[in-house]
C-alpha positions in Angstrom: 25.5 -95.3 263.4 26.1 -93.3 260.2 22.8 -92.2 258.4 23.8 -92.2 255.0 23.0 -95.2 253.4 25.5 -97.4 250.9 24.5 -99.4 247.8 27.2 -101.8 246.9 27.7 -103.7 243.5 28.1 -107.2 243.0 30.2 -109.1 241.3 33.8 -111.8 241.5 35.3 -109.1 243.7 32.0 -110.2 246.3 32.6 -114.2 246.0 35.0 -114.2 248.9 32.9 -115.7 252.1 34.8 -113.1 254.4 34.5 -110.1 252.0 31.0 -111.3 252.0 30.3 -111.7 255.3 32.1 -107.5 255.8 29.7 -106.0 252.9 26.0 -107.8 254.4 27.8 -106.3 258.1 28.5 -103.0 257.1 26.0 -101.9 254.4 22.6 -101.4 253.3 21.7 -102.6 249.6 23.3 -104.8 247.2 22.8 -104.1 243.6 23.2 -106.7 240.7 23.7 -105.2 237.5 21.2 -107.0 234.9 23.9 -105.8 231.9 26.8 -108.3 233.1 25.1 -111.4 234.7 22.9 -114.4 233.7 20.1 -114.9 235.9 22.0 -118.4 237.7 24.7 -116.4 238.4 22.5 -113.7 240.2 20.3 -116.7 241.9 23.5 -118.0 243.1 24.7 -115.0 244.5 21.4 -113.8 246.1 21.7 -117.3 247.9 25.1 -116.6 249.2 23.9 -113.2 250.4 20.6 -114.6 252.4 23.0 -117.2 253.9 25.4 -114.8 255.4 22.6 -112.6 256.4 20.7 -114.8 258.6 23.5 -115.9 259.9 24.5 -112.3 261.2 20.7 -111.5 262.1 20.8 -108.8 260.2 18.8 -107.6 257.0 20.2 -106.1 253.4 18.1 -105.1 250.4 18.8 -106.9 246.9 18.3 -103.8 244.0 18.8 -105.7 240.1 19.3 -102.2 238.2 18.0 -102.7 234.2 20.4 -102.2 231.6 17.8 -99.8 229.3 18.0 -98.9 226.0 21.9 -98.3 225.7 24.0 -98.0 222.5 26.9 -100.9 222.9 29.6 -101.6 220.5 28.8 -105.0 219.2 31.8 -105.5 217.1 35.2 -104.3 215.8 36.8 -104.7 212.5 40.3 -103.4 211.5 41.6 -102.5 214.8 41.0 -102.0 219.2 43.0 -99.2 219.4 42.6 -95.5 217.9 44.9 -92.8 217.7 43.9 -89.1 218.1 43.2 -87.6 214.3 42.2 -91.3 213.5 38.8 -91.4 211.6 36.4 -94.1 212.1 33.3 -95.8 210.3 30.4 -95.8 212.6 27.6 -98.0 211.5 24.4 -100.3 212.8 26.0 -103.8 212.5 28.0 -105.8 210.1 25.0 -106.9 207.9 24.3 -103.1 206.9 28.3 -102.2 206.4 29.4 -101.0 203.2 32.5 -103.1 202.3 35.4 -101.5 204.0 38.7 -101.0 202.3 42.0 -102.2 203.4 42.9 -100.1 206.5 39.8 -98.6 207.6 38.5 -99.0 211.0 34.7 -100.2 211.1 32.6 -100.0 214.6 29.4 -101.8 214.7 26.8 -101.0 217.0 23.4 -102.4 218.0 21.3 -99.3 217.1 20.8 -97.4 214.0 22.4 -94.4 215.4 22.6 -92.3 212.2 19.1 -91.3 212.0 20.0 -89.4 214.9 23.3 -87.8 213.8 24.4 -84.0 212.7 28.1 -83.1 211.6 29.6 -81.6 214.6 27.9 -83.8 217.2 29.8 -85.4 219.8 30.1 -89.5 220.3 31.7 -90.5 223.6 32.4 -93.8 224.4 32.3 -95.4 227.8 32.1 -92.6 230.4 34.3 -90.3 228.3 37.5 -91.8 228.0 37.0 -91.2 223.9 36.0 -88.7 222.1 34.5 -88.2 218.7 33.4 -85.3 216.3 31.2 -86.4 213.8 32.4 -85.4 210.3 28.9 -86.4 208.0 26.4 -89.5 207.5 26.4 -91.2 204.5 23.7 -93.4 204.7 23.9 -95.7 207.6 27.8 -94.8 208.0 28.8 -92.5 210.4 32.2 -91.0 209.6 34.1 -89.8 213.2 37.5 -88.4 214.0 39.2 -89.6 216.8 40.0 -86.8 219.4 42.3 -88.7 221.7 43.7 -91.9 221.7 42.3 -95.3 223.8 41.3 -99.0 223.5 38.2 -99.6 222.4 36.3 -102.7 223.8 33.3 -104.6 222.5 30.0 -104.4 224.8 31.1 -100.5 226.3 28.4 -98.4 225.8 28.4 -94.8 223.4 26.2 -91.5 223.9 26.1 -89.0 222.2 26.2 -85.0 223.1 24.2 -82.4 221.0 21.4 -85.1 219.8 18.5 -86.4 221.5 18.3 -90.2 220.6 15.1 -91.9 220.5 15.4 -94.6 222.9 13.4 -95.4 226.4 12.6 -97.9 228.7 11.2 -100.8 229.2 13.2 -102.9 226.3 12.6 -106.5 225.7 15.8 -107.4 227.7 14.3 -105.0 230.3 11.0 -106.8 231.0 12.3 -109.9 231.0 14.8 -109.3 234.1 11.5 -107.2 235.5 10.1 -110.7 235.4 12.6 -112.4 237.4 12.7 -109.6 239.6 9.2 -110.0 240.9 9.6 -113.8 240.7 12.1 -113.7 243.2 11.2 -110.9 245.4 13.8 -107.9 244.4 13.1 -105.1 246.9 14.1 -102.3 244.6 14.3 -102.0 240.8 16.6 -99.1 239.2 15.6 -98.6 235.5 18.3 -96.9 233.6 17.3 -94.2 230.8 14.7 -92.7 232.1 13.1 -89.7 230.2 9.4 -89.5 231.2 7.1 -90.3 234.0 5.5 -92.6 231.2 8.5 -95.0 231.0 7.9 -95.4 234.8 4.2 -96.3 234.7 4.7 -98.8 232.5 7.0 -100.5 234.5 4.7 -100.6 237.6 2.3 -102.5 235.6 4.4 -105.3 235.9 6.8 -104.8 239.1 3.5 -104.1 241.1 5.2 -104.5 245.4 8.9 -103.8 244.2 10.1 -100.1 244.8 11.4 -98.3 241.6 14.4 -96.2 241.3 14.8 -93.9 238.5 18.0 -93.2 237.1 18.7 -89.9 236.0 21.2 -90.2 232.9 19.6 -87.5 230.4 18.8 -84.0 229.2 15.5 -85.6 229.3 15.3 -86.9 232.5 16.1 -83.8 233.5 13.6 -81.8 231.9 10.8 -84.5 233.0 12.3 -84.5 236.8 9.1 -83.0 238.0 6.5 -86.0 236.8 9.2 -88.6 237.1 10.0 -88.1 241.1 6.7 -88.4 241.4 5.8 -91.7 240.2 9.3 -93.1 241.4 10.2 -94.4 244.8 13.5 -92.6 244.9 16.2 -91.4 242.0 19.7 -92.2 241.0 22.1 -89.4 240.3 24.2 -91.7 237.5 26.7 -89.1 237.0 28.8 -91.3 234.6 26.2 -90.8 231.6 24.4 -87.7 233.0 27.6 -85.9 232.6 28.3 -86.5 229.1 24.4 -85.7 228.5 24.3 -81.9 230.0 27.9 -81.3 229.8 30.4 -81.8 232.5 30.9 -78.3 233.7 27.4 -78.5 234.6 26.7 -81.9 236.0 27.6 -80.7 240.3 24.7 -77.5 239.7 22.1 -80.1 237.8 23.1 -82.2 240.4 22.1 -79.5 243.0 18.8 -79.0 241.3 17.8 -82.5 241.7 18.6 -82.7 245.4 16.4 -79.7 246.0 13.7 -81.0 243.9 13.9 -84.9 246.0 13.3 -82.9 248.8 10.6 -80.7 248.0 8.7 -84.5 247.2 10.2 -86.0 250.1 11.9 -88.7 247.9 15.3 -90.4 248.4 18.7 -89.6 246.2 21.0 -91.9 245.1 24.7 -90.8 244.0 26.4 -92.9 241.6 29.6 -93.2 239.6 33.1 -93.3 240.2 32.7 -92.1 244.2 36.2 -94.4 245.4 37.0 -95.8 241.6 40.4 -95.2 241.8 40.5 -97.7 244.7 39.4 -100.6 242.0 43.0 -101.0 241.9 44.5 -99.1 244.6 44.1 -99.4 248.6 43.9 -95.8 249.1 41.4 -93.2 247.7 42.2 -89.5 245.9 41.6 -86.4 247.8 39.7 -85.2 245.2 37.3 -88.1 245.9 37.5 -88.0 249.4 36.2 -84.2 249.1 33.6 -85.3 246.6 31.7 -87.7 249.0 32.2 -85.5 251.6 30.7 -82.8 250.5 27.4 -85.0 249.0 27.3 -86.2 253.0 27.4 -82.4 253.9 24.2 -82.3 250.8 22.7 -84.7 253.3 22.3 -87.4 250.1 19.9 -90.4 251.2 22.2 -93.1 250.0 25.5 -93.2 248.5 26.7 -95.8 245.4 29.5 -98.2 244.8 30.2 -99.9 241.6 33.0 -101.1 240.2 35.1 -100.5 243.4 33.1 -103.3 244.9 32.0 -105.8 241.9 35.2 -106.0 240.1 37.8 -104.2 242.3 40.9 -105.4 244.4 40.0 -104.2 247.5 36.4 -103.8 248.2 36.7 -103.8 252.1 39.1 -101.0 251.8 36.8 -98.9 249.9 33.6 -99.8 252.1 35.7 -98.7 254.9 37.1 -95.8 253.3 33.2 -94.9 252.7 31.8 -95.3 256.0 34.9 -93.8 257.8 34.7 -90.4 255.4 30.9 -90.6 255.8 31.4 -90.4 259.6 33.5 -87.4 259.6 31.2 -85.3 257.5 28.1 -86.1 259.5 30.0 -85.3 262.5 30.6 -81.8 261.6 27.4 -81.9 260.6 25.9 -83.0 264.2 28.2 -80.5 265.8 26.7 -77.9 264.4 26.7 -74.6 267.0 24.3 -72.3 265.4 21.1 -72.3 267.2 19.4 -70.3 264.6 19.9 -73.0 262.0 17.1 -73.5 260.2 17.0 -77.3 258.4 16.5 -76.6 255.1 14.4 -80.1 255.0 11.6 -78.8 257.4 11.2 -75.6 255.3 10.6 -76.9 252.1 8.2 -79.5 253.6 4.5 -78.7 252.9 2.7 -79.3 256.6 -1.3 -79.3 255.6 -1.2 -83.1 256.3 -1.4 -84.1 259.9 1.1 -87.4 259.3 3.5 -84.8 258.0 2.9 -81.7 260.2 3.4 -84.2 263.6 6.5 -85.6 262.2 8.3 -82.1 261.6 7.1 -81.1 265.4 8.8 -84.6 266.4 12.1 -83.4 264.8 11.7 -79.7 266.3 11.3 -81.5 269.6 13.6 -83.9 269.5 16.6 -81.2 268.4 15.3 -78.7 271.1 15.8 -81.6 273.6 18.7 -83.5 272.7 16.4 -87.2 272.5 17.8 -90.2 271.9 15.8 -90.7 269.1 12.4 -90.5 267.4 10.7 -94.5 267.2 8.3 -94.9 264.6 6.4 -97.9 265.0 5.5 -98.3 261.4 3.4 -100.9 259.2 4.2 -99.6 255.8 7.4 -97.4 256.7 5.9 -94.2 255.8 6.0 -92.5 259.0 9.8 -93.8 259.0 10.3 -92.2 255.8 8.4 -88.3 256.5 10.8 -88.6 258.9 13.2 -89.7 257.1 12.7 -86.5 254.4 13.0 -83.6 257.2 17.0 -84.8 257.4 16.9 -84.1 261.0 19.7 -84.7 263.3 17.6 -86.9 265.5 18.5 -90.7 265.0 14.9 -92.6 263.5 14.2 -96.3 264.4 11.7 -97.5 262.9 9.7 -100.4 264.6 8.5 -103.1 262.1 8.2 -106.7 262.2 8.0 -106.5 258.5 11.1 -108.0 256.3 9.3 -106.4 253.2 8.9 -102.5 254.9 12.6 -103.3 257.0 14.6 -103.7 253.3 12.8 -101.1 251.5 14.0 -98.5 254.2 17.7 -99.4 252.8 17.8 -96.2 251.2 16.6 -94.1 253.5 18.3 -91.4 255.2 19.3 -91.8 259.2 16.5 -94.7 259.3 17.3 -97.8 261.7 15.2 -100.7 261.3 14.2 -102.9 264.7 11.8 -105.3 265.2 8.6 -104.9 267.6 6.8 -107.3 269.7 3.3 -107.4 268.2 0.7 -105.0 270.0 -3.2 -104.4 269.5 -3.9 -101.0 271.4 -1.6 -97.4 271.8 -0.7 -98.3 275.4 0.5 -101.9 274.3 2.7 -99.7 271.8 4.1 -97.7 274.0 5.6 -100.2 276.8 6.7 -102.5 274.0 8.9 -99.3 272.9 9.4 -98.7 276.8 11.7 -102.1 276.7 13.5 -101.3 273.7 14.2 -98.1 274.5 15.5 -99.9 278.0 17.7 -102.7 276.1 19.7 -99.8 274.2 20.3 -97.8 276.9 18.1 -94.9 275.8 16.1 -92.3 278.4 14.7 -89.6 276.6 13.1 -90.3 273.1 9.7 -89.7 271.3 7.3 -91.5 269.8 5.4 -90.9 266.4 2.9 -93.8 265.5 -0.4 -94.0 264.0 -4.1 -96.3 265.4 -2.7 -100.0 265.4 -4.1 -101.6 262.2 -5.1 -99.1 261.0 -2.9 -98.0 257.8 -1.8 -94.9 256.9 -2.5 -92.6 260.4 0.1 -91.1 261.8 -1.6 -89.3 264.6 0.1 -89.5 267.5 3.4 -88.1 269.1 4.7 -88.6 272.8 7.8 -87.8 274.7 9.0 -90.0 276.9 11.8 -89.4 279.9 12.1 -92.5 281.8 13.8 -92.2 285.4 16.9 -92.8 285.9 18.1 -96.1 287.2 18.9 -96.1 290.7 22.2 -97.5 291.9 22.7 -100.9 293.6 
């Protein structure tokens, strides 16, 4: 079993009752993307998916990611294709256009962006396939010059790079898909454009039981990093936007920082954007990508994202299997690790006052000195599953849970495995129910980190266990 998890994105490429059946096998998470689908189409879909997975007995998290305040293109007039050198009239929408002259090339958008403009600034369009240099505002015109040629395409998005644009989550498209979320029992909720911890508390008003991912896409975000990990369930590294925000000669060391600062909170980390996206068209992947997800596997990431690859690409199964097989290989030199004074980073950084979070690191410590099968954690809430989770241990975690709630939102969390448990009222009922699991898989040596049955939140307890040996027939 591979511990890095994978986030696949919906969409036609999905519709296919085999490719279907392959993606619920052979992944974690499917995310719908609230800025291309109607709510039927996602209801249908979700159906589909719950179909296929009972049928395989085996669970998969549904994540609807919000579109957030982003600046789309609304409308064209004069052309759909620039040259480099071209100059173009950027404005807020066709109501508020000046009228243009024979010849000139008018984009509309849905946001007043010159307010926020200064000669010199940058525009880029989608994730960078177009640049602009802002020449001067009149009014509510913004007058660009083309820096290379490309299409342009109603409904892309635009950001902009040397100007902080006043825009955050939730927007009124936001809380209504937050609605239908909750309605119909979305385990996580990725909200794009996050700048403050402020933007996330106002969304747990309203998502209440649904785990929020942050998306980290800004200068802000960045800054903020600190607050926002802390009120989120887990970030999202969506290195498409983020890139044009900070610059991308410095997107891989802010994308360092915010791995070392997930683990100093013990939160998951997502990595989006373009990890296999030249297979949306093409059955094989680009070194250069190949080395990119390696070397995030090798970063020990949480959870790893597809998007287009899967929702709109020709050969999704390809690129999950490219994934998985790539991930393989770079966990494997990872596990085959020699040193012996190898410290894991994860267990250093960890703070160990708390007695849930000191037994879990001794768990790991043990479990590596001893070569275990595994560490179980029995778990009613999955938090002993996920301290263990955070130390990024070598040692395989299953986490024992009869709930389907605490089973999906584990999706995204590194080296977890989620079985179910016969129900038990005392420790020693516990421990022979794990006895039989740990007999069914063929396992002999393992440990045991739990808490007091019914009783939330204590994780008190750790025991090894070495069962004999079965004699032969």
């Amino acid at each position: 079993m591979i511990k890095t998890k994978i986030i696949v994105t919906n969409g036609p490429s999905l519709r296919s009752a085999r490719v279907l059946k392959y993606i619920v096998k052979n992944t974690d998470v499917i995310r719908f993307n609230f800025s291309h689908a109607k709510e039927f189409e996602i209801l249908d879909a979700i159906d589909r998916i719950k179909k296929v997975s009972s049928e395989l007995k085996k669970g998969i998290a549904i994540l609807g990611d919000l579109s957030g305040p982003k600046i789309r293109i609304k409308g064209l007039s004069g052309f759909d294709h620039v040259e480099k050198g071209d100059e173009v009239n950027i404005l807020y929408n066709k109501k508020e256009a000046r009228n243009s002259a024979v010849g000139e090339k008018n984009i509309y958008l849905d946001y007043k962006l010159s307010e926020n403009i200064k000669k010199n600034n940058i525009i880029f369009y989608g994730d960078g396939e177009l640049k602009f240099a802002v020449k001067g505002t009149y009014g509510d015109r913004i007058v660009a010059k083309a820096m290379n040629s490309s299409t342009v395409k109603v409904d892309k998005g635009i950001n902009v790079f040397g100007s902080r644009v006043n825009l955050a989550p939730p927007t009124e498209a936001d809380l209504k898909f937050l609605k239908f979320a909750v309605k119909n029992d979305f385990d996580f909720i990725a909200v794009s454009f996050v700048k403050s911890p402020e933007n996330i508390k106002k969304i747990r008003k309203i998502t209440k039981d649904i785990d929020i991912i942050s998306k980290i896409e800004t200068r802000e975000a960045v800054d903020n990093i600190d607050g926002i990990i802390k009120e989120s369930d887990g970030i999202m590294v969506a290195r498409g936007d983020l890139g044009l925000h900070v610059g991308i000669e410095k997107l891989p060391i802010v994308q360092q920082y915010l791995l070392k600062k997930c683990g100093e909170y013990r939160k998951p980390i997502i990595i989006a954007t373009q990890l296999l996206s030249s297979m949306k068209d093409n059955p094989f992947p680009t070194r250069a990508e190949a080395n990119d997800i390696a070397n995030n596997i090798l970063d020990k990431v949480d959870c790893v994202m597809l998007s287009n690859e899967t929702a709109v690409g020709n050969y999704p199964i390809e690129t999950v299997d490219t994934l998985k097989k790539i991930i393989s290989n770079a966990e494997g030199f990872i596990e085959n690790e020699t040193d012996i004074n190898r410290k894991d980073a994860g267990i250093n950084s960890i703070n160990v006052n708390k007695v849930n979070i000191a037994i879990s690191v001794a768990a790991a410590d043990i479990a590596g000195k001893f070569k275990t099968d595994c560490i179980f954690a029995p778990t009613q809430t999955g938090t002993t599953a996920k301290i263990l989770s955070s130390l990024k241990s070598q040692s395989n975690v299953i986490a024992l849970t009869n709930s389907l709630k605490v089973k999906n939102r584990l999706g995204i969390w590194y080296g977890v495995r989620v079985m179910p448990i016969d129900k038990y009222e005392t420790t020693n009922q516990m421990i022979e129910n794990v006895k039989e699991i740990a007999k069914k898989e063929g396992m002999r040596r393992f440990i045991i980190v739990s808490g007091t049955p019914n009783k939330l939140g204590t994780t008190d307890t750790l025991k090894y266990i070495e069962m004999e040996k079965n004699k032969k027939q």
